[in-house]
C-alpha positions in Angstrom: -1.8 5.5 -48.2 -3.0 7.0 -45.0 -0.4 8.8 -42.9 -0.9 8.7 -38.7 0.5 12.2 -37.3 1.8 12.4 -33.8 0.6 15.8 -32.3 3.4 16.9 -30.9 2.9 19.5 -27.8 5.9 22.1 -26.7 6.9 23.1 -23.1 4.5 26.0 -22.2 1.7 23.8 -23.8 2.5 21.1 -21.0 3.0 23.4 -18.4 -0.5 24.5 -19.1 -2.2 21.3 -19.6 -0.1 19.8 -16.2 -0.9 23.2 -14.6 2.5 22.9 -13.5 5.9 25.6 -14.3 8.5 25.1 -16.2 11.2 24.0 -13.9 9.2 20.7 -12.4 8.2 20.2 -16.3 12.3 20.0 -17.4 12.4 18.2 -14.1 9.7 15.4 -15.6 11.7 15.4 -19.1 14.8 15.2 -17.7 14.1 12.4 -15.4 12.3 10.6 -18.2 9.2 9.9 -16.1 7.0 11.8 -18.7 8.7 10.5 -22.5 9.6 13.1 -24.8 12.7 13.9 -27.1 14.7 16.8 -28.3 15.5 18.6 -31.6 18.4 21.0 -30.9 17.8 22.6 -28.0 13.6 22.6 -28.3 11.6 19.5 -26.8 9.5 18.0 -28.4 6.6 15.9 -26.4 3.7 13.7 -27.6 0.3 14.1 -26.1 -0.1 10.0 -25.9 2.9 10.7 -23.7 1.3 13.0 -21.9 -2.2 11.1 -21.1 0.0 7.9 -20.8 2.0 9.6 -17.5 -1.3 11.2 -15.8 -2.5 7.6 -16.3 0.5 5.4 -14.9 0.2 8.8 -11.5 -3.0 9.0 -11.2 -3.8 4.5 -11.2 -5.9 4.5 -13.6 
């Protein structure tokens, strides 16, 4: 059986990636314009979640 894994990015990771801080990247979560869930106090974030937003923002 062949198992599909979700890479899973954290916080500082997206921050990087957006080149954008912290505070507009809990802004994006928060808001739910970029998906993304929590475990306990750590979020968790997809990269397919990731390239899906700059799609959807950037028209493409």
């Amino acid at each position: 059986m062949q198992s599909e894994y979700i890479e899973l990015i954290t916080i500082d990771e997206l921050c990087e990636f957006l080149m954008i801080g912290r505070t507009t990247a809990y802004k994006l979560l928060q808001s739910h314009e970029l998906k993304a869930f929590k475990i306990g106090k750590v979020w968790k974030i997809s990269k397919a979640s990731v390239e899906e937003y700059i799609k959807i923002r950037s028209n493409l």
